[in-house]
C-alpha positions in Angstrom: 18.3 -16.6 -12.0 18.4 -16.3 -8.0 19.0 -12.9 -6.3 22.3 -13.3 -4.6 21.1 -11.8 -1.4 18.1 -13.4 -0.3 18.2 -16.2 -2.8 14.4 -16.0 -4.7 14.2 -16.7 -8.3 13.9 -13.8 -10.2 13.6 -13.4 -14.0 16.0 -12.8 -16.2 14.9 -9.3 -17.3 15.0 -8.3 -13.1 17.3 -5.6 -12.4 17.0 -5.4 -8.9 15.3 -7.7 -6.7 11.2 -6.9 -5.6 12.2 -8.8 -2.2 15.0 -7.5 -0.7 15.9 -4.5 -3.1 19.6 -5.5 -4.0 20.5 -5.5 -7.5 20.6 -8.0 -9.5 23.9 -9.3 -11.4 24.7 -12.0 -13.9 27.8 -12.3 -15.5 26.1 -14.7 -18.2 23.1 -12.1 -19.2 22.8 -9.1 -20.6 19.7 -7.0 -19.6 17.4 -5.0 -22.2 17.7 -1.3 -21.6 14.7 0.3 -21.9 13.3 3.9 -22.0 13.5 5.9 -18.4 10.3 7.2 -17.4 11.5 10.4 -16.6 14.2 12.3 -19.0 17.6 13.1 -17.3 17.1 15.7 -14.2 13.2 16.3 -14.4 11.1 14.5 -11.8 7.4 14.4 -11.9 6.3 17.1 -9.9 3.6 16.2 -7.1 0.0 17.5 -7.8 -1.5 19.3 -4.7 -4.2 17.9 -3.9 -8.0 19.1 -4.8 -9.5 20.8 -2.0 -13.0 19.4 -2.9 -13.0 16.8 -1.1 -11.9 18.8 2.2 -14.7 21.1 1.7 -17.1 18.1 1.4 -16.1 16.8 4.4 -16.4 19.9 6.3 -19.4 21.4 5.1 -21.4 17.5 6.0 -19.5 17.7 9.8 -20.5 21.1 9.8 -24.3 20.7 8.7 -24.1 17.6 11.3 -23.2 19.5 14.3 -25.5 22.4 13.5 -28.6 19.9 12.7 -28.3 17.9 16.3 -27.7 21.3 18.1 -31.2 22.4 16.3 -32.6 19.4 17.3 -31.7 19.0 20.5 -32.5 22.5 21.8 -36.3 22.1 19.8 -36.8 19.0 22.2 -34.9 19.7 25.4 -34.6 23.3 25.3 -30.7 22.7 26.1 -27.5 21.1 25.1 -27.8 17.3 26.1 -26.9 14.6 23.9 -25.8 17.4 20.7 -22.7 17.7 22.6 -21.8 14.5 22.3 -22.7 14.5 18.7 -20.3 17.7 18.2 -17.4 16.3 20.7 -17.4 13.4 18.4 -17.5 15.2 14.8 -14.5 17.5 16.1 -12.4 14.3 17.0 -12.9 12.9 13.9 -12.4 16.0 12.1 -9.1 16.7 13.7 -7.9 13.4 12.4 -9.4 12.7 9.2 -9.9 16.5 7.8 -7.5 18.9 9.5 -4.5 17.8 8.7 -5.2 17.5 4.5 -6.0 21.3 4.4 -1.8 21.5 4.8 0.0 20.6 1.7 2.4 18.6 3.6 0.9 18.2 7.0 3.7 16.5 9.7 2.1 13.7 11.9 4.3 14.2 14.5 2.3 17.7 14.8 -1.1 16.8 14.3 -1.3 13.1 16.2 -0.5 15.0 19.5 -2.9 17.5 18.7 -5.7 15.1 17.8 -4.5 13.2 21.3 -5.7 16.4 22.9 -8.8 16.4 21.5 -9.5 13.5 22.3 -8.5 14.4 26.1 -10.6 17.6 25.7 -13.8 15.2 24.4 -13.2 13.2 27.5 -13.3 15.9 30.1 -16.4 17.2 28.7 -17.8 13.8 29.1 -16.6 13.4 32.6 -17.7 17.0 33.3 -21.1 16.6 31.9 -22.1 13.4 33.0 -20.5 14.5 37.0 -17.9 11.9 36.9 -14.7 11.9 38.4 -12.6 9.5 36.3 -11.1 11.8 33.7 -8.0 12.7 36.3 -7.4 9.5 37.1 -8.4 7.6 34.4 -8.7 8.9 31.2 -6.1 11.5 31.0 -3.0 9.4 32.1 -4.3 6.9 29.9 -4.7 9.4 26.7 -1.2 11.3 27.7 0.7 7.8 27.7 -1.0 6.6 24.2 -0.1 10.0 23.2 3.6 9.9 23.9 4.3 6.4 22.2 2.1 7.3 19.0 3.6 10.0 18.5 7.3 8.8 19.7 6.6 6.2 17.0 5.7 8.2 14.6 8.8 11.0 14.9 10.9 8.1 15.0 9.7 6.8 12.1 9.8 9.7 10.4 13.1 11.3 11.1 15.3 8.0 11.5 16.3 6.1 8.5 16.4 2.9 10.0 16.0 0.8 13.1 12.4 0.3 12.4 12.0 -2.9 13.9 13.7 -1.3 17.0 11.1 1.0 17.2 8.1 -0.9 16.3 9.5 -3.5 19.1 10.3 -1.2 21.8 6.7 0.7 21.2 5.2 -2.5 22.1 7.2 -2.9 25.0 6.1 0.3 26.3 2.7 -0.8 25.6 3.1 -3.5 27.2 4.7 -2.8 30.7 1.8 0.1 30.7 -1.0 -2.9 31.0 -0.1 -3.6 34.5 -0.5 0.4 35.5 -3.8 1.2 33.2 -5.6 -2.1 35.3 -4.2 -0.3 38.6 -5.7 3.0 37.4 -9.0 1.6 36.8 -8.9 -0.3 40.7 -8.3 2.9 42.3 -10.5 4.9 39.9 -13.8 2.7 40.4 -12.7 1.4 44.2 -13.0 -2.2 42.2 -13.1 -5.0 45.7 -10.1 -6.7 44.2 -7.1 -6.6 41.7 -8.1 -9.5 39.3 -4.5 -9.2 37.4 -5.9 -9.7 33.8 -3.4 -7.0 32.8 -0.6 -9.7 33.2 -2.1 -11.7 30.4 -1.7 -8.9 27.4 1.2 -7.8 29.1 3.1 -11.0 28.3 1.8 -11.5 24.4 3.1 -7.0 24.1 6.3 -8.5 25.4 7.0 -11.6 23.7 6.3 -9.6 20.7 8.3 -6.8 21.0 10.8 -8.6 22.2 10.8 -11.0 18.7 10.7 -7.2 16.7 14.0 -6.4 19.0 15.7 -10.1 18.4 14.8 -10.1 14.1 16.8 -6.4 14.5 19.2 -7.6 16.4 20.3 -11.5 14.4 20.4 -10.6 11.0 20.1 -14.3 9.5 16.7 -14.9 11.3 15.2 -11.5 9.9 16.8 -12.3 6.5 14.8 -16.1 7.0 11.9 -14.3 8.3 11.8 -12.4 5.0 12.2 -15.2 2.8 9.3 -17.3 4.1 7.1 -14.4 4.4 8.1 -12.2 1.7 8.5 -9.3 3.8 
């Protein structure tokens, strides 16, 4: 038996095919009914998860942070490197920890916020180590990353479909932004010359985005696509 949409060979006891999703029909076969998993109107209900592990987690970053701090004021009698340490333990917690204390924590919320974290690591960087390349470097850089995670994500995650749209314009965006992030970093560092190595991932982001945006657009190549890859 072949699935009528897509065209793989299913087995006979298929209901619905694991490629493409439609459902499967046969005039010629009659399919075993089996037991549902869940009676008629009760759904499993979602466990919350244990907060064990969030605890863990914090309570090691937190011993972290306090241990270099301790450290680093015994042997240099001020905050030097611990800052670094602690800049870096925040970033990570605000991605890995933070969110999972919320029983259903939205990324398009928290991925800007751990974005600004990340700024806020970098200006300490630049402002400890008396550099001038978080204005004109690092926070364009982070801000633009910023707005297309998180454009990517919301989209994602409030539009039903279009995916390949997205995914396909994202890198788009990504890459036409090559070209300006090599121009930031020639006026940021006063660099003799513009080599133009930017052009080179700036034409693979586009070519590839540009494929994501055809596959949406021709429906016979995606379908193709998806039976020689099985995606």
């Amino acid at each position: 038996m072949y699935c009528i949409n897509c065209g793989v060979k299913l087995a006979d006891s298929e209901k619905k095919c694991p490629l493409c999703g439609v459902a499967v029909f046969h005039p010629d076969l009659i399919q075993p009914e089996g037991e549902p998993m869940y009676p008629n109107n009760v759904q499993p209900v979602p466990q919350r998860p244990s907060r064990a592990a969030q605890i863990v987690m914090t309570t090691m970053m937190l011993m972290a942070g306090l241990i270099s701090l301790a450290c680093d004021l015994q042997i240099s009698g001020k905050v030097t490197w611990s800052g670094y340490v602690i800049g870096a333990l925040l970033v990570g917690y605000s991605m890995m920890v933070l969110p999972f204390w919320f029983s259903r924590p939205n990324p398009v919320i928290f991925v800007p916020c751990s974005f600004a974290v990340v700024g806020a690591f970098l200006l300490y960087i630049n402002l400890k180590t008396g550099g001038d390349w978080f204005l004109g470097l690092a926070l364009p850089v982070t801000a633009v990353l910023g707005v297309i995670v998180t454009g990517v994500i919301a989209l994602l995650r409030y539009v039903r479909r279009g995916q390949l749209y997205i995914f396909g314009g994202a890198f788009l965006a990504l890459g036409l932004f090559m070209p300006v992030l090599e121009y930031l970093i020639y006026r940021t560092f006063s660099l003799e010359s513009f080599f133009g190595w930017s052009f080179y991932p700036l034409i693979a982001l586009v070519l590839f985005g540009g494929m994501l945006i055809f596959l949406a657009i021709c429906r016979p190549a995606r379908e193709r696509m998806e039976q020689n890859f099985f995606i």
